[in-house]
C-alpha positions in Angstrom: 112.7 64.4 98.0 112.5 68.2 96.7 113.0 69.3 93.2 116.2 70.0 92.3 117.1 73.3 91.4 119.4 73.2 88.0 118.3 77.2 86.3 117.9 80.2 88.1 116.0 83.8 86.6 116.2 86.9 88.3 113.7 90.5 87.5 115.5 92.8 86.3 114.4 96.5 88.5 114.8 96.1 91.7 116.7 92.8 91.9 119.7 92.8 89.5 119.8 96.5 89.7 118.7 99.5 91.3 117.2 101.2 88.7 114.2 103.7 90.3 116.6 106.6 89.4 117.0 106.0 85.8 112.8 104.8 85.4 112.4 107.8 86.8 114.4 110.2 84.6 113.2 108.5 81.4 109.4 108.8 82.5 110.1 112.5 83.4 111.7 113.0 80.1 108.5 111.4 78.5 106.2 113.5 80.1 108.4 117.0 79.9 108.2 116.2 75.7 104.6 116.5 76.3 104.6 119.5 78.3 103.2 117.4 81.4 104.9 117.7 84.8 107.2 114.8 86.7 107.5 112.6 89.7 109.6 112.7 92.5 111.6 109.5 92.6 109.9 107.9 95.8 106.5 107.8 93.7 108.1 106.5 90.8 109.9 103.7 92.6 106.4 102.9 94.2 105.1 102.5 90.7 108.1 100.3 89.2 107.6 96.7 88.7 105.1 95.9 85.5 106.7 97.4 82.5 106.6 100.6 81.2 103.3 100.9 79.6 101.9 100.4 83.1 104.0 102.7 84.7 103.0 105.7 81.9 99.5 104.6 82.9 99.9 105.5 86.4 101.9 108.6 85.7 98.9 110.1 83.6 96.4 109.0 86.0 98.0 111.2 88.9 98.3 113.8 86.3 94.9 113.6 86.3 94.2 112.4 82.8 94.1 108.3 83.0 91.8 106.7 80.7 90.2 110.1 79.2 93.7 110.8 77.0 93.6 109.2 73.6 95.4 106.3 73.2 98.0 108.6 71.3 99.6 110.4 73.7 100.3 107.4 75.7 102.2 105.5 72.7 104.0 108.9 72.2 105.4 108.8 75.9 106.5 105.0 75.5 108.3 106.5 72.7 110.3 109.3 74.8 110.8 106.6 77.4 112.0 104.1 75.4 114.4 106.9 73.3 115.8 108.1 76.9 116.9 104.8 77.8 118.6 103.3 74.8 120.2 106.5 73.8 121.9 106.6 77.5 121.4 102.7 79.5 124.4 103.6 81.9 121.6 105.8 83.6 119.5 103.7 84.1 121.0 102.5 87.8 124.1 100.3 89.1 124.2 96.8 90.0 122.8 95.9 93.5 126.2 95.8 95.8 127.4 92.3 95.5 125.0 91.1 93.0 127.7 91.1 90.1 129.9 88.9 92.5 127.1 86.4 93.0 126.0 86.2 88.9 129.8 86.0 88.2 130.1 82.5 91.0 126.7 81.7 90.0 127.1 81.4 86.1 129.8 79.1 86.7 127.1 76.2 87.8 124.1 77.5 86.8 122.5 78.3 83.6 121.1 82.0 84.0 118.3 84.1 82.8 116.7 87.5 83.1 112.9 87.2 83.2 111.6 91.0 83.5 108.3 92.9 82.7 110.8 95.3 81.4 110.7 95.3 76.8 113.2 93.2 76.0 115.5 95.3 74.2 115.1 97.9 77.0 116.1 95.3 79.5 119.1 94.1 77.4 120.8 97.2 76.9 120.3 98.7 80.6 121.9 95.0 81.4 124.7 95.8 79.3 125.3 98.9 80.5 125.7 97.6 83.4 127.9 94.8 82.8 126.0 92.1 83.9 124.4 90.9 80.3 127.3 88.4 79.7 126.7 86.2 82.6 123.1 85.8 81.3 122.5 82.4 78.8 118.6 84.3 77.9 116.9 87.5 78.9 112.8 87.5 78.9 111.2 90.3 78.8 107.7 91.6 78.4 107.5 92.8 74.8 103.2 92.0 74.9 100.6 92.6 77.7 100.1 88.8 78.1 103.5 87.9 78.6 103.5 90.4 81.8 103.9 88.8 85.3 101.9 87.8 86.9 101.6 85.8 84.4 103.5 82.7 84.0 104.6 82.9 80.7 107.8 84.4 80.9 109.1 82.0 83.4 107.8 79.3 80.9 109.6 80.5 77.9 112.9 80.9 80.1 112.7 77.0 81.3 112.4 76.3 77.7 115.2 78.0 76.1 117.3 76.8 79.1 116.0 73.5 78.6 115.2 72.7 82.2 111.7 71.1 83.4 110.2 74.7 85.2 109.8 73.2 88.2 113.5 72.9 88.5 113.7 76.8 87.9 114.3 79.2 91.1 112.5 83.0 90.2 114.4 85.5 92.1 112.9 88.8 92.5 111.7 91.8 95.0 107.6 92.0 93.8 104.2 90.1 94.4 104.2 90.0 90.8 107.6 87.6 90.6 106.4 85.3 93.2 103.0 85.2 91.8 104.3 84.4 88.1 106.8 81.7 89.8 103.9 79.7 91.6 101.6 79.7 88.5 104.7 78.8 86.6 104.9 75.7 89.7 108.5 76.7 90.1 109.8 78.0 93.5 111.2 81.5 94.1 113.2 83.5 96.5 112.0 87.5 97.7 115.1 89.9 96.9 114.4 92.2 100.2 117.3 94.9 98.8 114.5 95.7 96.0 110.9 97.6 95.7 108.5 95.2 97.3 107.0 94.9 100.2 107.7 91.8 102.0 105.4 88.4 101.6 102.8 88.3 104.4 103.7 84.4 104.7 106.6 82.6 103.5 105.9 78.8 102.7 108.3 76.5 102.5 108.7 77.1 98.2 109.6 80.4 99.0 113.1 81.8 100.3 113.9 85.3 101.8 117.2 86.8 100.5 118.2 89.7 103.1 121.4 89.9 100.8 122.5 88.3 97.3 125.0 86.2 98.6 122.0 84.8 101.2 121.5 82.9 98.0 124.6 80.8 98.2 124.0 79.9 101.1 120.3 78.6 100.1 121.6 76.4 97.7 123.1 73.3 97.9 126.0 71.3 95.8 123.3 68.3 95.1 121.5 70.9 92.8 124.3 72.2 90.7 124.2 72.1 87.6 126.3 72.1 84.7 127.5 75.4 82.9 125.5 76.7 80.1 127.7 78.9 77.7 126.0 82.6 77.8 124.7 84.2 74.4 125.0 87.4 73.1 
């Protein structure tokens, strides 16, 4: 008999909410302080999915840069980009179509949480702005290198403060980096196909496609309800 599944975590970009536009005017914003040129939004997107320390890293190596710029002018971007976004989250993207529909049915059996390679406070804001924070019990992000994904630590923490074993834990998300993080983490996870990622090159049996939030419904069955968890603020 499978695990049941009694939690469920969705990333953040890409997933919950289409946010490549909004990345992508807060990097620009970071590198126009420095006097540095932008991205068009189609590189950007292709760059979205670690955090943004690793997305700054990318931006200077096509700027031609990389490693040779001090370790300065990096933190000073991170600053810019992290300014740009809490001073205006709303820009940061929209929910997914139908994905606040699906949190809003889903919260009512499920206990919920956000488990992003976006900073934390970054991630809660732009959730806010959104409208889709209250439906959420805890939201993980990745405020240190090791806590990125792939790595399962993130995942980890989220079982914990939902107090579920991890294996019971579904990790919904569009990247490699999500599935990888849920099958170190030994919990099973479903591909969000709306997001950034390119698609699995197998699906095994632990892992679902979702051509469409509400797929996920359907994926789930009553047996592995579980009871409501009251969401935090």
């Amino acid at each position: 008999m499978s695990v049941p599944i009694t939690a469920i975590a969705f990333d953040l970009d890409g997933t919950l909410i289409d946010s490549a536009a909004g990345v992508a005017l807060a990097l620009n914003a970071a590198l126009a302080s420095v006097g540095l040129a932008g991205f068009e939004l189609p590189i950007v997107r292709s760059w979205i999915g670690d955090g943004p320390d690793a997305l700054i890293q990318r931006a200077l190596a096509a700027s031609r840069l990389g490693n040779a710029e001090p370790a300065m002018l990096a933190a000073r971007l991170r600053e810019v980009f992290d300014r740009t976004t809490l001073e205006d989250p709303s820009a940061q993207g929209e929910p997914y179509p139908d994905v606040t529909g699906l949190l809003l049915e889903l919260s009512d059996v499920y206990p919920l949480a956000v488990v992003t390679n976006k900073p934390t406070p970054l991630a809660r804001a732009v959730l806010d702005a959104a409208g889709l924070l209250g439906h959420f019990t805890t939201v993980h992000g990745a405020d240190t290198a090791a806590q990125r994904k792939p790595s399962p630590l993130l995942i980890q923490q989220a079982a914990q403060r939902l107090d579920v074993p991890t294996a019971e834990l579904l990790m919904v998300g569009d990247g490699p980096h999500d599935l990888h993080a849920a099958r170190a983490a030994g919990c099973r996870a479903a591909w969000a196909s709306w997001g950034y990622g390119e698609a699995p090159a197998v699906f095994a049996a632990d892992l679902w496609r979702l051509d469409a939030p509400r797929v996920l419904i359907a994926r789930l069955r009553p047996p592995e309800m579980a009871p409501r968890h009251a969401p935090i603020h």
